[in-house]
C-alpha positions as CSV (number, residue, x, y, z in Angstrom):
1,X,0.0,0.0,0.0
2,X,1.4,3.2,-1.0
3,X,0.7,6.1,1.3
4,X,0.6,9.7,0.4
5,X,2.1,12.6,2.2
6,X,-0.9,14.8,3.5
7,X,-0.9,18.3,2.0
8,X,-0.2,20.7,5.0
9,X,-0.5,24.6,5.4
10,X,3.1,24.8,5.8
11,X,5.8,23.0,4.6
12,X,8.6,24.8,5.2
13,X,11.4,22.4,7.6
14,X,11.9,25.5,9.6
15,X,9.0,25.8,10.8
16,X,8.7,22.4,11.8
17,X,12.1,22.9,13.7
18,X,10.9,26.0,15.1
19,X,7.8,24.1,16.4
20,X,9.5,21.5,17.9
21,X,11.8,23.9,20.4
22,X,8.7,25.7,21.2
23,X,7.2,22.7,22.2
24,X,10.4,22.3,24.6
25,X,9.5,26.0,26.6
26,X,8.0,29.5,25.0
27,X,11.1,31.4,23.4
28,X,11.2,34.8,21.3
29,X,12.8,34.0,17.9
30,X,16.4,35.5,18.6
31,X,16.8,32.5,21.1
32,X,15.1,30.1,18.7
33,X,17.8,31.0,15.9
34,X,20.4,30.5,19.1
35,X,19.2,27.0,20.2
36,X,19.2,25.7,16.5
37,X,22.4,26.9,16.0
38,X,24.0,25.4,19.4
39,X,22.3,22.4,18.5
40,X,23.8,22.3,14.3
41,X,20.8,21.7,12.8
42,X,22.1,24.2,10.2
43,X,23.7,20.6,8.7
44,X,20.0,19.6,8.5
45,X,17.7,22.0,7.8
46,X,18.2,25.1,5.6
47,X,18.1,28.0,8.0
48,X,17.8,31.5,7.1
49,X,18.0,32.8,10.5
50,X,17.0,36.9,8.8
51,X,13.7,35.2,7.7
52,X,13.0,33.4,11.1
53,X,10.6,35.9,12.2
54,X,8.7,35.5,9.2
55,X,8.3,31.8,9.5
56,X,7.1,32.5,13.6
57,X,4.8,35.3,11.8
58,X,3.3,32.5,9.6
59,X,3.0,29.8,12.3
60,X,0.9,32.7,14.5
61,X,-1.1,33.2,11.6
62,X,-2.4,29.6,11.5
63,X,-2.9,29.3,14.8
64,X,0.1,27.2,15.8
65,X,2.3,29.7,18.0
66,X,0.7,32.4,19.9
67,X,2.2,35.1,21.8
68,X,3.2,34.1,25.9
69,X,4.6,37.4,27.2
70,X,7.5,39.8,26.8
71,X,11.0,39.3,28.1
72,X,13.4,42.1,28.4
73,X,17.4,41.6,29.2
74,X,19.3,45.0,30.7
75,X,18.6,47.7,28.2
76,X,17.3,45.7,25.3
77,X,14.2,46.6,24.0
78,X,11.4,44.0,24.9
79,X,11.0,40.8,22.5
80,X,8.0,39.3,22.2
81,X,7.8,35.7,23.6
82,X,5.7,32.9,21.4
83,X,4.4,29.6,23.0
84,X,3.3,26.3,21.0
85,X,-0.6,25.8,20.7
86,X,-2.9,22.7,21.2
87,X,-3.3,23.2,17.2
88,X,0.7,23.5,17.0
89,X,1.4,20.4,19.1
90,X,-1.2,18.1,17.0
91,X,0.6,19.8,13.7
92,X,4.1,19.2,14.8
93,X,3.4,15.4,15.8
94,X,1.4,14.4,12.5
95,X,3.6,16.2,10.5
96,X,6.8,15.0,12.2
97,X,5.0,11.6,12.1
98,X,4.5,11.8,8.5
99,X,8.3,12.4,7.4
100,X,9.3,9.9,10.1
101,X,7.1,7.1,8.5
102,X,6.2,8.0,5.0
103,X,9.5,8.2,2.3
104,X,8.9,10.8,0.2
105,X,9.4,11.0,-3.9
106,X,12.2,13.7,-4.2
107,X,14.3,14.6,-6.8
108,X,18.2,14.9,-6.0
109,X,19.6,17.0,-9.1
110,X,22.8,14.2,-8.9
111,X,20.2,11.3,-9.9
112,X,19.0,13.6,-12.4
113,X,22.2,14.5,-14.1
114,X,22.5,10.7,-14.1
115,X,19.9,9.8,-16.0
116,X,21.2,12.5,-18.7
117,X,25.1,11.5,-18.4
118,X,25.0,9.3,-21.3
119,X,24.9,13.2,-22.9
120,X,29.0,13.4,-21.7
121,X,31.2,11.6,-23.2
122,X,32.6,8.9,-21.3
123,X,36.0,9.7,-20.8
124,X,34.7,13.2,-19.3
125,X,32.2,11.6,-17.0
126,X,34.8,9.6,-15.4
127,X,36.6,12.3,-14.6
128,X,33.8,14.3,-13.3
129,X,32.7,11.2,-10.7
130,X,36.4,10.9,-9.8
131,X,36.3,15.3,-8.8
132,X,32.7,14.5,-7.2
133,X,34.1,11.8,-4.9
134,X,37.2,13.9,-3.9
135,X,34.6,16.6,-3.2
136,X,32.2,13.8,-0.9
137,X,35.1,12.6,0.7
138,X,36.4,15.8,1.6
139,X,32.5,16.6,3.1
140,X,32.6,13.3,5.0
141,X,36.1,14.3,6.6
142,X,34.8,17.5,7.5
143,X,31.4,16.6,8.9
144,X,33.0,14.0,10.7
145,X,34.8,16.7,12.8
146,X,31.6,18.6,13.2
147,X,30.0,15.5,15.0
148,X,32.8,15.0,17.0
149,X,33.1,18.1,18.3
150,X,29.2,18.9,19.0
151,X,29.7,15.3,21.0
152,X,31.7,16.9,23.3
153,X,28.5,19.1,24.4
154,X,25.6,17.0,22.8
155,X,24.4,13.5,23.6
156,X,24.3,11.7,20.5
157,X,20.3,11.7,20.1
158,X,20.6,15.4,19.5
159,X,23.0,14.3,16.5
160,X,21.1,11.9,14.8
161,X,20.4,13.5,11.9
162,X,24.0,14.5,11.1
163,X,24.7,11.1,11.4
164,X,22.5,10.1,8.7
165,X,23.8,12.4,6.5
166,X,27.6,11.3,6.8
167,X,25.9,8.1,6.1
168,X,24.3,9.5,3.2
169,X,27.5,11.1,1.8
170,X,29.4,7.9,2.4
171,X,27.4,5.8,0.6
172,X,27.2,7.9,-2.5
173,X,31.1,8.1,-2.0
174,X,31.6,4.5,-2.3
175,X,28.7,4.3,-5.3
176,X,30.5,6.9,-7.6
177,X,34.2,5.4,-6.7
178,X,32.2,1.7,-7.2
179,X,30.9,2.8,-10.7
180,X,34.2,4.3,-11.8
181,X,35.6,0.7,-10.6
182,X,33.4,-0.2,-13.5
183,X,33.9,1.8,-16.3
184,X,37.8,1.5,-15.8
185,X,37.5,-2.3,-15.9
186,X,35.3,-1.8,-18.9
187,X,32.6,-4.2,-17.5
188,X,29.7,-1.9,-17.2
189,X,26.7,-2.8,-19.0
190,X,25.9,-0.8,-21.9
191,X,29.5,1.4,-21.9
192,X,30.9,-0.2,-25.0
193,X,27.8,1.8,-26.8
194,X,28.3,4.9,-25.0
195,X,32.1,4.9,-26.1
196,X,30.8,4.4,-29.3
197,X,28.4,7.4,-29.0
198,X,31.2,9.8,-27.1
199,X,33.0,9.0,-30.8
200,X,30.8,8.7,-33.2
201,X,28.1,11.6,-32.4
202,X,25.6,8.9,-33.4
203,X,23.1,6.6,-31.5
204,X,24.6,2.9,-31.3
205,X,22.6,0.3,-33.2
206,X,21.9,-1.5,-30.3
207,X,19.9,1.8,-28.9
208,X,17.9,2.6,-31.6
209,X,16.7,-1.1,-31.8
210,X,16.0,-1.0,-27.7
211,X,14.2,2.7,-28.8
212,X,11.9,0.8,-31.1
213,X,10.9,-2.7,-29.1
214,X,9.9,-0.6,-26.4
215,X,7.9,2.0,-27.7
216,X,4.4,1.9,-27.4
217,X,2.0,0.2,-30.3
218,X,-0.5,3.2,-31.9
């Protein structure tokens, strides 16, 4: 069974993270963008900490954060304090829920310059995988050193999505360097026929006759 994501009034990840630490105690935005930051979910979620107060603005709007007081520090002026609502906390779970539970379709823009990269020819595509996992590895070395230093302040479930994503960026490593593997021992399926299209400009034989079995009958 195939289950659909629900369409929801917002959909922006901010405001889901902004949600959830309101759900931990009330906070005015400027400590929201603080916590977040302490916490690096900047390797997570894309956080546009000048356009914070519009996503809190949004959330009010629908009813899912609503105003719990002032707070003032020494001379600062007053910032205005928001609190989660009954309507927020049912949002937050569903919708947290939902992207725990239910995989959603996307569309990386590296699978989609794979499906194209027949377009390159093959001697150049190599090379381009081999720059792209210099580039992964060099990500995985650094985010590596990100998660071991917010260890020192963090307990690990705080981290868990930083994990994933070395994970993430590991295993694509190891796919590109795999694939390269491939094409170098010349044993990938279907390469001898893009060689011959890198050279020839033309579509192989073998193509053209795939083309035409599988096209639909009129």
């Amino acid at each position: 069974m195939t289950v659909t994501a629900k369409r929801r009034k917002l959909s922006n990840p901010l405001a889901l993270a902004v949600m959830a630490l309101l759900s931990e105690r009330p906070m005015h935005p400027y400590e929201i963008a603080q916590v977040l930051r302490r916490r690096g979910k900047e390797h997570s979620i894309k956080i546009n900490y000048g356009s914070l107060y519009t996503v809190v603005q949004n959330l009010e709007k629908h009813g899912f954060v609503e105003v719990a007081g002032t707070q003032r520090q020494g001379l600062r002026p007053e910032r205005t304090v928001y609190g989660l609502t009954e309507d927020g906390r049912r949002e937050l779970h569903d919708w947290l829920a939902e992207l725990v539970s239910v995989p959603a379709r996307e569309y990386p823009a590296f699978s989609a310059a794979l499906s194209l990269i027949l377009v390159l020819p093959i001697d150049e595509a190599d090379e381009l995988l081999r720059r792209r996992a210099e580039t992964l590895e060099a990500q995985a070395e650094a985010l590596d050193g990100t998660i071991g230093a917010l260890k020192k302040d963090l307990p690990r479930v705080f981290l868990l999505e930083t994990e994933y994503e070395l994970h993430m960026i590991r295993a694509e490593m190891e796919w590109v360097r795999s694939l390269r593997e491939e094409l170098a021992a010349d044993n990938l399926s279907g390469a001898a026929a893009w060689r011959s299209l890198s050279r020839t400009g033309e579509m192989p034989a073998e193509w053209v006759e795939i083309e035409e079995r599988t096209k639909p009958q009129e």
